[in-house]
TIVOSE-610603 format. One line per 3 residues: number of its first residue (from 0); for each residue x, y, z of C-alpha. Coordinates in Angstrom, 1 decimal. Layout:
BEGIN
NUM) X/Y/Z; ... .
END
This chain:
BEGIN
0) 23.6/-58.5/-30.7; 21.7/-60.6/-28.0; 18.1/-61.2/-29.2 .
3) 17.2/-63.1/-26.5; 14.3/-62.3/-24.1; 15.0/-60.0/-21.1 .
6) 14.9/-62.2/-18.0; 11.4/-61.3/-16.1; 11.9/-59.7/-13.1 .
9) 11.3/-61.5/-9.9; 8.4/-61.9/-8.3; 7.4/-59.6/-5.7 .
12) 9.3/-56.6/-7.6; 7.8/-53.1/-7.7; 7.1/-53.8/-11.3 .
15) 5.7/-57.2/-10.5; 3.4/-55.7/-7.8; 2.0/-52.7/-10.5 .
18) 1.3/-55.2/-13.1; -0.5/-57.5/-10.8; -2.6/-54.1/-9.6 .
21) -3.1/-53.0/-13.3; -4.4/-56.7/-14.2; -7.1/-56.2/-11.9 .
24) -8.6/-53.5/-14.0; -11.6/-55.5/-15.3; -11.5/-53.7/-19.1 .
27) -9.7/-54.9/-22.1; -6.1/-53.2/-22.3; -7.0/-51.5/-25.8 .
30) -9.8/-49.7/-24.1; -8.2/-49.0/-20.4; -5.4/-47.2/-22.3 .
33) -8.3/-44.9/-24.0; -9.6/-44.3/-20.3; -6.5/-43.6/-18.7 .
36) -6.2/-40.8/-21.4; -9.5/-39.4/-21.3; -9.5/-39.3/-17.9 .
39) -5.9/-37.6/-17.5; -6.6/-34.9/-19.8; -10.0/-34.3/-18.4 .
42) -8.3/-33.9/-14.8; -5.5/-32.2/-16.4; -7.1/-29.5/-18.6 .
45) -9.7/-28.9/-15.9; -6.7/-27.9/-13.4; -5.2/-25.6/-15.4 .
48) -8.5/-24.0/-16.3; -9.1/-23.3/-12.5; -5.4/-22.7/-11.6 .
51) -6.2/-20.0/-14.5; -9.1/-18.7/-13.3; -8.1/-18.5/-9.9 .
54) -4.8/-16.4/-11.2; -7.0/-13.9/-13.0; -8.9/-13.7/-10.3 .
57) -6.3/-12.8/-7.9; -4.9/-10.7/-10.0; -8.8/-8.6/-10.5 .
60) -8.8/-8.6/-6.4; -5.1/-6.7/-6.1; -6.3/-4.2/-8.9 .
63) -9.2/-3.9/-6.9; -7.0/-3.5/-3.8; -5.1/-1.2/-5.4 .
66) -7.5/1.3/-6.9; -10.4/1.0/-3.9; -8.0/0.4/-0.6 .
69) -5.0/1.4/-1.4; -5.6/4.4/-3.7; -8.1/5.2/-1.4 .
72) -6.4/5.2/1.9; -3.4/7.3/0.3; -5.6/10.0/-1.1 .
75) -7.4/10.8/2.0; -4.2/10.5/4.2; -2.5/13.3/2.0 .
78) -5.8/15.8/2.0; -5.6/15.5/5.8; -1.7/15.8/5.9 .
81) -2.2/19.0/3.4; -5.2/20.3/5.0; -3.3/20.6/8.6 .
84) -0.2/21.8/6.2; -2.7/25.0/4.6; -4.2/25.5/8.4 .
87) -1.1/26.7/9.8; 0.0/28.7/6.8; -3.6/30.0/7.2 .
90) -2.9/30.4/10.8; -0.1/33.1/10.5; -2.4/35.5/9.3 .
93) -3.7/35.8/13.4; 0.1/37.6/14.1; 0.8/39.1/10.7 .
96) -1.1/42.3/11.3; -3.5/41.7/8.4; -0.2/42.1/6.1 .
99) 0.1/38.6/4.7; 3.2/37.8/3.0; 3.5/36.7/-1.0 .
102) 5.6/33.4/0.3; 2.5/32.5/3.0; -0.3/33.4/0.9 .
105) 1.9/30.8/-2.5; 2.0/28.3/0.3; -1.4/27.9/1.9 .
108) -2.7/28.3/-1.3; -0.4/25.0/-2.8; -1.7/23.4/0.3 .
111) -5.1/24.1/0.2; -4.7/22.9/-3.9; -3.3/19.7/-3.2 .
114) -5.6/18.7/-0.4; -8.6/19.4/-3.0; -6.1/17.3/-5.5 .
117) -6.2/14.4/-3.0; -10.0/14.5/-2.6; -10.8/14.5/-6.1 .
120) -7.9/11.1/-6.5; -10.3/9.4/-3.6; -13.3/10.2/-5.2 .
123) -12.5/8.6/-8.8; -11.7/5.7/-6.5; -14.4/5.3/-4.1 .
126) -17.1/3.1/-3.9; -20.8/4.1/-4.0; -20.8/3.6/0.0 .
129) -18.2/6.3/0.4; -19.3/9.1/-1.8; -21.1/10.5/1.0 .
132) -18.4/11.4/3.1; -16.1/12.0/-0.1; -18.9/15.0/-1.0 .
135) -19.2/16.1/2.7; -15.4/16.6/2.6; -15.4/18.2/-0.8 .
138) -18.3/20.5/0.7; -16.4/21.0/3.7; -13.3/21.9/2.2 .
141) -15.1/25.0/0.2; -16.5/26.5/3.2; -13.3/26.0/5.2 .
144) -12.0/28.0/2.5; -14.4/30.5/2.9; -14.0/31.0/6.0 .
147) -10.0/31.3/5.8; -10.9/34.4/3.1; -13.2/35.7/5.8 .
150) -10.9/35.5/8.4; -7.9/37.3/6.2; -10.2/40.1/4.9 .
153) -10.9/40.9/8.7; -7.7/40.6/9.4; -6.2/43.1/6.5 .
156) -8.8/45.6/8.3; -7.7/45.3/11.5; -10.9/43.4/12.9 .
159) -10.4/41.2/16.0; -13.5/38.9/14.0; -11.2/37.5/12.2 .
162) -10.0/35.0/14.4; -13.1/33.9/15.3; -13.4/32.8/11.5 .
165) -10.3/30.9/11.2; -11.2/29.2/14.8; -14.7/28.4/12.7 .
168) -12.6/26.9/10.1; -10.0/24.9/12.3; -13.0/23.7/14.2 .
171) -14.4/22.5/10.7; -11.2/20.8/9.6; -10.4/19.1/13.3 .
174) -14.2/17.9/14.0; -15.8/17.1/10.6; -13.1/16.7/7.7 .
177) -10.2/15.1/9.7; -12.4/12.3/10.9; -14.3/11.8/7.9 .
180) -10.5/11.3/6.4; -9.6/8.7/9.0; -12.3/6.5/8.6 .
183) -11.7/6.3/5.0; -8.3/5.5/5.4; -9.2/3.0/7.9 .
186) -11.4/1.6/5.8; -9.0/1.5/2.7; -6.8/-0.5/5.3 .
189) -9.4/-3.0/5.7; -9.9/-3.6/1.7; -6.1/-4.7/0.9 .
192) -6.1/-6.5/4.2; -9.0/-8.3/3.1; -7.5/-8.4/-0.3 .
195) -4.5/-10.5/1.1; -7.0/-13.0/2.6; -8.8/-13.3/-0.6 .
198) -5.3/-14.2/-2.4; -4.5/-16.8/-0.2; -8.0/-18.1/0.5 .
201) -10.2/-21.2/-0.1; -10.3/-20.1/-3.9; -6.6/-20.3/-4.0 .
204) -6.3/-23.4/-1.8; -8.5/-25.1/-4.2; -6.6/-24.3/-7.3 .
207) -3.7/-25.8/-5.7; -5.4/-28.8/-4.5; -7.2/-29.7/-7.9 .
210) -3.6/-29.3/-9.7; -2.3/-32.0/-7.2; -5.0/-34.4/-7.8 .
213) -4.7/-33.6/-11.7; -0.9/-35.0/-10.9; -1.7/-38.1/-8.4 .
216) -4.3/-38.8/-11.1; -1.4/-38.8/-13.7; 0.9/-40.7/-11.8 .
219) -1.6/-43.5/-10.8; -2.5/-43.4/-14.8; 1.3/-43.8/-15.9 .
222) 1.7/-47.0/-13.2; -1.2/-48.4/-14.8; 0.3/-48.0/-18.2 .
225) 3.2/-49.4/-17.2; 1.6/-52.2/-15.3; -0.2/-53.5/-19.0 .
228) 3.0/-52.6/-20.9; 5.3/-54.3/-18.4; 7.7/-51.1/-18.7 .
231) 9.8/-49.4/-16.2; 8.5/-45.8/-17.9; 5.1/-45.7/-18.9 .
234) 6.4/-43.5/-22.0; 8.4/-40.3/-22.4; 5.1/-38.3/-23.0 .
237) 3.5/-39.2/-19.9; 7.0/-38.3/-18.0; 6.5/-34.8/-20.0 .
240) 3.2/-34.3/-19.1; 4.1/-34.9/-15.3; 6.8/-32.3/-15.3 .
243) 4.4/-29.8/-17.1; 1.8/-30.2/-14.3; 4.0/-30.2/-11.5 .
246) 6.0/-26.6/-13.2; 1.8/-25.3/-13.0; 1.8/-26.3/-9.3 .
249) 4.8/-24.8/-8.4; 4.5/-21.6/-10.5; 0.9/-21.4/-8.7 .
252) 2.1/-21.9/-5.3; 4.9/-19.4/-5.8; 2.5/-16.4/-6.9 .
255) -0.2/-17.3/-4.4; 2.2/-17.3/-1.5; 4.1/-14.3/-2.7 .
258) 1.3/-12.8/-3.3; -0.4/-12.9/-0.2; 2.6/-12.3/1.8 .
261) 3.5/-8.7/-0.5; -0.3/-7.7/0.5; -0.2/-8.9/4.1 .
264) 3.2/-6.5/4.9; 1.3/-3.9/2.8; -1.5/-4.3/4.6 .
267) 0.3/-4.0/7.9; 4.1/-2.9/8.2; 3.9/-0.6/5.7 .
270) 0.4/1.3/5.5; 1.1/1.5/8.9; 4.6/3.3/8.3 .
273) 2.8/5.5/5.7; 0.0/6.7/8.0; 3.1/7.1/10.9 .
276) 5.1/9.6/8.2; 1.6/11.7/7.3; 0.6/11.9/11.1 .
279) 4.6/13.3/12.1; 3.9/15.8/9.1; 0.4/16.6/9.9 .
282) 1.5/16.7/13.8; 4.1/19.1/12.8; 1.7/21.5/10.9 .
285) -0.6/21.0/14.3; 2.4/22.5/16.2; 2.6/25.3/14.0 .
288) -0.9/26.4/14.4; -0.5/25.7/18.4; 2.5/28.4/18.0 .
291) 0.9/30.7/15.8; -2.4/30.4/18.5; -0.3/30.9/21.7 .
294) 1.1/34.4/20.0; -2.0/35.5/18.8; -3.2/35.0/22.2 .
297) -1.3/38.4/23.2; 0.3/37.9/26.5; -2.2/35.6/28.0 .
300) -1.3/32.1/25.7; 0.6/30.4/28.7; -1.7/27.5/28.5 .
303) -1.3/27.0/24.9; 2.4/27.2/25.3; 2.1/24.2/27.7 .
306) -0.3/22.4/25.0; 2.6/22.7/22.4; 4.9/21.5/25.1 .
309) 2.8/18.3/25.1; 1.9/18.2/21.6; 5.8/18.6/20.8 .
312) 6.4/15.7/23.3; 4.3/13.5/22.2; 5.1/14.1/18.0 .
315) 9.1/13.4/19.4; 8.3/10.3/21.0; 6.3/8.8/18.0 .
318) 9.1/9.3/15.6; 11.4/6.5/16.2; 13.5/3.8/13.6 .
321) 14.3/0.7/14.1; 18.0/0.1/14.3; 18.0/-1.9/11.4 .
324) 15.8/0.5/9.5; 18.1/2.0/6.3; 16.3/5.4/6.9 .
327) 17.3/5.6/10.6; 19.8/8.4/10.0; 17.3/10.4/8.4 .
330) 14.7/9.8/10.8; 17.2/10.7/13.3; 17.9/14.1/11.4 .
333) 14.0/14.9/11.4; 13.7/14.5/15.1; 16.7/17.0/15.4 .
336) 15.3/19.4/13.3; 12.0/19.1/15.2; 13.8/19.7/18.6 .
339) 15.2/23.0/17.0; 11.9/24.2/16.0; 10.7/23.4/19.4 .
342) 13.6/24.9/21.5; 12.7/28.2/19.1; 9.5/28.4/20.2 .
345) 10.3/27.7/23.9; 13.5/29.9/24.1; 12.6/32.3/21.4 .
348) 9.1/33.1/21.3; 7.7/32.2/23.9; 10.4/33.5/26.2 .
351) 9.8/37.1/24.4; 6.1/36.7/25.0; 6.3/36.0/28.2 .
354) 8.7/38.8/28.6; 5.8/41.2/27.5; 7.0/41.8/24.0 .
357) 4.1/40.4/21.9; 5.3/42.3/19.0; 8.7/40.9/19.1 .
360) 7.3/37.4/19.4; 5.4/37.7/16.6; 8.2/38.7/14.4 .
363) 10.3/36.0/15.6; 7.6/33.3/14.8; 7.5/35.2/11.1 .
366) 10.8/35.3/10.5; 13.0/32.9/7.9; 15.8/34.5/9.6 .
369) 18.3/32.3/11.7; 16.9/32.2/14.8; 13.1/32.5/13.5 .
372) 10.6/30.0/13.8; 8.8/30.1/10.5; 12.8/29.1/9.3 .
375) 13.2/26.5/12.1; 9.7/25.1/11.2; 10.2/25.5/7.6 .
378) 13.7/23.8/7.7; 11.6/20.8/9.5; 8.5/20.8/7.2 .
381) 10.0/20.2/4.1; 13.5/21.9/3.7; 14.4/25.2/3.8 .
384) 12.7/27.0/1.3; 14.3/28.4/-2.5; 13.5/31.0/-4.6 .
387) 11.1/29.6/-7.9; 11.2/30.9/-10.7; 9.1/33.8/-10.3 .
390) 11.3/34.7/-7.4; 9.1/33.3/-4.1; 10.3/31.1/-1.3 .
393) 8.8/28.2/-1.7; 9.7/24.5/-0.2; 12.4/22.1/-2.2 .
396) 10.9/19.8/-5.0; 11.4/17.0/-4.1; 11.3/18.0/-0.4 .
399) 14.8/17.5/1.9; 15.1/13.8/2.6; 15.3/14.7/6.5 .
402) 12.2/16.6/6.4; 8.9/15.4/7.7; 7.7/15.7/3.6 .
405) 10.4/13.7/3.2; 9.8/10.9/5.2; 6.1/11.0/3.7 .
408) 7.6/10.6/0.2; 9.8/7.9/1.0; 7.0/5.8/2.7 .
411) 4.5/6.5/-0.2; 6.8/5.0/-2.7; 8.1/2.3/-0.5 .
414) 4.1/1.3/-0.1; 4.3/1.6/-3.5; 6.5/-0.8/-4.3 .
417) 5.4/-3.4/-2.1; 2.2/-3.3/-4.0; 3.8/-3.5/-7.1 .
420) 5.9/-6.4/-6.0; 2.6/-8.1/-5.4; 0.7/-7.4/-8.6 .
423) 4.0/-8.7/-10.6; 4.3/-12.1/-8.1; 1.3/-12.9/-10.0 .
426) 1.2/-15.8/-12.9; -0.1/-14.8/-16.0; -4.1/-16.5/-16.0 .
429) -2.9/-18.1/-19.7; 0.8/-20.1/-18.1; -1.2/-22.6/-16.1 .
432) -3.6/-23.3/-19.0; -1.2/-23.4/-21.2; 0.8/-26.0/-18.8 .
435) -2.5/-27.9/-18.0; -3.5/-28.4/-21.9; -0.3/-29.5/-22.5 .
438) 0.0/-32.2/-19.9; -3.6/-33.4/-20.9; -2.0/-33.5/-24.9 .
441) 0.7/-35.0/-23.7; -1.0/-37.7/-21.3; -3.0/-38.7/-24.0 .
444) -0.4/-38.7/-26.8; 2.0/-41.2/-24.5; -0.9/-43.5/-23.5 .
447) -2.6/-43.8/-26.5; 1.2/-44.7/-27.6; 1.3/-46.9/-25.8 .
450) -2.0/-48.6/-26.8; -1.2/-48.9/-30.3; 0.2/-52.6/-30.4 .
453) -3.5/-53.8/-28.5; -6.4/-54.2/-30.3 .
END
């Protein structure tokens, strides 16, 4: 074996150049070494601190979202969505003759239920500045109830008083409830889309600019190590430490940009597809009450015809897929299944109406016949209905896919998990700190190394 000395390299080499710039360091090499590793862990550790921090606090701000926007805007979307659901179940009672049937009675009361279910999930998940309109609603939702009971006990005894109570209570639910609902899901919107910015703000900017510094640092320590030890590599430490620092930076930059892009399309494409799905079903109940409205009217409903005309119009030409969208055929089945409704309102009861047979009119907007609208709007709604087990008609659970409910349950859970996707995107507060100590215990183990042969 050669024991000769390895030729120097020439002059002007890289390694030439880095020695000459580490010989400029005015400290003795024994004690630069120290320094270098002092101040690589210090820049080290203290990046991975605040790339930890900055993950636990990212992670606290889409909890937050979660709960306080998110939870939020569903909860109020879904009382409004029920409460037009229970208003035109409440609504047949105008045409029934005061004889309420079991099935209509099972489902305005499961309506009228869930919407105070709703209201009680957004109240265990709003904010003190939105308790006052969570107890207006609640206290709204009792005396539109009230006046529903007032309205059917007038009804049952044949006085015409009784729709002037459940026009009390629609008025209620349309002018006081309904836009109390909206603004809180408007302003649930506004929390995750604020929550987004948050995730990929200055905070998160920072954390990714202080663990690139923490590297550069690193590097320009190793080239100084290598410079006093005339050595290609500084040490196999330091190489370790610079691969742990720059995993941190990339594991950070992954979740904060994965992040904030899973809470911008939440915040956007798909609350926005949510709210579309409750509106078509609340729309739908909306035509139902129209219907009911236009009968009751005895004869003389011509211009509420013509507003369910318009109202039918303009719920057909908001529900639309894009061709690319996997639930196109479904959405495509709803709008057919709304059309039918409609053409058995225009063809069938209003036709009959018209004709001068109230009576008949009524009973076809009653009937879960073929050929009846409460089937046509049923089939619609949520499905045609099955017997439970206490033998009463009551919707599908889960609803039909192609059904308004259906396309409100497939939006919830696709929101759902697009949240989900962004809480689990995150990095774990303790995997940056663990990455950062290590590259400081490493920085200083392979320059320290490296120091041992000066004194």
């Amino acid at each position: 074996m050669s024991t000769a000395t390895p030729a120097a390299p020439p002059a002007g080499s890289l390694l030439d150049k880095v020695e000459r710039t580490a010989w400029r360091v005015p400290l003795p090499t024994r004690q630069l070494f120290v320094t270098l590793a002092l101040v690589a862990a210090a820049a080290l550790a203290f990046s991975g601190l605040v790339a930890g921090w900055v993950a636990n606090r990212n992670a606290n701000i889409i909890d937050d979202a979660r709960e306080q926007g998110l939870d939020l805007a569903t909860a109020v979307t879904e009382f409004r969505t029920n409460l037009a659901a229970a208003d035109a179940a409440a609504a047949a009672t105008l045409i029934a003759a005061g004889l309420e049937s079991t099935e209509s009675r099972a489902q305005y009361d499961a309506d009228l239920l869930e919407a105070s279910r709703a209201l009680t999930d957004a109240g265990l998940v709003a904010r003190p500045e939105d308790r006052e309109d969570i107890r207006a609603m609640a206290n709204g939702l009792v005396t539109y109830a009230g006046l529903v009971e007032t309205s059917r006990a007038n009804s049952r005894l044949g006085y015409p008083v009784g729709s002037a109570y459940l026009n009390q209570a629609r008025d209620l639910a349309n002018d006081d409830l309904v836009p109390r609902a909206d603004r809180l899901r408007r302003e649930g919107e506004r929390r995750v889309a604020q929550a987004s910015n948050s995730v990929g703000g200055p905070m998160s900017v920072l954390a990714v600019l202080l663990l690139v510094a923490a590297a550069v640092v690193l590097a320009g320590c190793a080239a100084l190590v290598a410079g006093r030890s005339r050595r290609v590599i500084a040490h196999p430490a330091l190489v370790g430490s610079l691969v742990a620092i720059v995993v941190a930076l990339g594991v950070m930059l992954y979740g904060i940009v994965s992040q904030a892009s899973d809470l911008r399309q939440a915040a956007s494409d798909e609350i926005d597809a949510f709210v579309a799905a409750n509106s078509t079903s609340s729309g739908l109940s909306n035509l139902r009450v129209t219907e009911i409205s236009a009968v009751a009217a005895r004869g003389s409903g011509a211009a509420i015809y013509d507003d369910f005309d318009t109202q039918a119009t303009e719920l057909l030409a908001g529900l639309e897929a894009a061709g690319g969208d996997p639930d196109a055929p479904l959405v495509s089945d709803l709008r057919t299944r709304i059309d039918d409704y409609v053409t058995v309102v225009r063809d069938g009861v209003r036709a009959t109406d018209e004709a001068g047979d109230n009576r008949a009119a009524a009973t076809t907007a009653l009937s879960l016949e073929p050929g009846g609208s409460a089937l046509a709007y049923d089939i619609a709604a949520t499905g045609q209905k099955v017997e439970n087990e206490a033998g009463v008609l009551s919707p599908p659970s889960p609803p039909d896919p192609a059904s308004a409910a259906g396309l409100v349950e497939r939006e919830t859970a696709d929101l759902e998990e697009r949240f989900d996707a962004a809480a689990s995107a995150g990095v774990h507060p303790a995997l940056p700190v663990a990455l950062g100590v290590l590259a400081a215990v490493l920085a200083v183990a392979g320059t320290l190394a490296r120091g041992r042969r000066y004194r």
